[in-house]
C-alpha positions as CSV (number, residue, x, y, z in Angstrom):
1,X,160.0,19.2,118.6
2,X,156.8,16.8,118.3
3,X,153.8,17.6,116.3
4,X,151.2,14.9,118.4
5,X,147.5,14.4,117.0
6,X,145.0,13.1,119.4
7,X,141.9,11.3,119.3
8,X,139.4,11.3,121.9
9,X,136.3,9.1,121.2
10,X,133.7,7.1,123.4
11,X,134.0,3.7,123.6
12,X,131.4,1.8,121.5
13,X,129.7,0.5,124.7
14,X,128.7,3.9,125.7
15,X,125.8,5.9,124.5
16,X,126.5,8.9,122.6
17,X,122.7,11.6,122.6
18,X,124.9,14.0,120.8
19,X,126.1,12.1,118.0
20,X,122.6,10.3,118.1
21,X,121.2,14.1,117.4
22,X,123.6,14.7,115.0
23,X,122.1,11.6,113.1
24,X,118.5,12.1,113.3
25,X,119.0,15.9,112.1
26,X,121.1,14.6,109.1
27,X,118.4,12.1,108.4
28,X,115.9,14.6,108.5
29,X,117.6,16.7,105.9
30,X,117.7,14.0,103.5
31,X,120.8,12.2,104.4
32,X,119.2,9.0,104.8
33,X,122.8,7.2,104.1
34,X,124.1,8.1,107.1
35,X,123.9,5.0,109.8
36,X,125.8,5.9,113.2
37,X,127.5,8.7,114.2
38,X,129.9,9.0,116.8
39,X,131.2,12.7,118.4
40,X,134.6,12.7,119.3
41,X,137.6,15.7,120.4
42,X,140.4,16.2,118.1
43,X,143.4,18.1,119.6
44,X,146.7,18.7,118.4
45,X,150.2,19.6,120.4
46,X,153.3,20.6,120.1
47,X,155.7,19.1,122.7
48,X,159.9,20.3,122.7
49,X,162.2,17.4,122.9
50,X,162.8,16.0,126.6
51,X,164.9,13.5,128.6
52,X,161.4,11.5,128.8
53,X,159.9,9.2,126.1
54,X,157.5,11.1,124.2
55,X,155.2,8.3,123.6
56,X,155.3,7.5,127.0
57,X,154.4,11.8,128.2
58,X,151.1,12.1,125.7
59,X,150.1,8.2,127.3
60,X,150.1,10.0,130.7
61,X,148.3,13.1,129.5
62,X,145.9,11.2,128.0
63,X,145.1,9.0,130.4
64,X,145.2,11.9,133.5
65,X,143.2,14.5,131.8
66,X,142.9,14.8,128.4
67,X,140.7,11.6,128.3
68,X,138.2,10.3,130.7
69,X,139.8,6.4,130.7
70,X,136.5,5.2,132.1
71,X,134.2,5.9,129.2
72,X,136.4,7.1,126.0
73,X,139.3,5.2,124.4
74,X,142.0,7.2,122.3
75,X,144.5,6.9,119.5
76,X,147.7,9.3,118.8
77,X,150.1,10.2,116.3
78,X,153.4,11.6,116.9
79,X,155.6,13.3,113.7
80,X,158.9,14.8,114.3
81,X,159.3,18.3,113.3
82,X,161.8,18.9,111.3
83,X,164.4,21.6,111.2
84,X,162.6,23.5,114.2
């Protein structure tokens, strides 16, 4: 089995409101250190061994749903579960 943490953000060229909002509301609440946010998805999954690369099965996952290719970018990282 794979253990496979993914991470969905928008790519720098794109606007984020919600991460802007995020930022002005930690601003007004004193946190006047913070400069940029950026909102993101986090999501983890647990794939069972297969005849199929597994790198190559969460790059098509990503890329057909669980990330819109057009705006957001994303990063993964696959550990091998042990003993399971």
């Amino acid at each position: 089995m794979y253990k496979v943490k993914i991470f969905v953000t928008l790519r720098e060229s794109v606007l984020d409101p919600q991460g802007t909002a995020v930022k002005n509301s930690l601003y007004s609440m004193s946190y006047t250190e913070v400069e940029e946010v950026r909102i993101g998805k986090y999501m983890e999954l647990t794939l069972k061994k297969s005849d199929r690369d597994v790198e190559e099965v969460v790059r098509e996952m990503c890329d057909r749903l669980l990330a819109n290719p057009v705006i957001e970018d994303y990063r993964y990282e696959i550990e091998e579960c042990v003993g399971q």
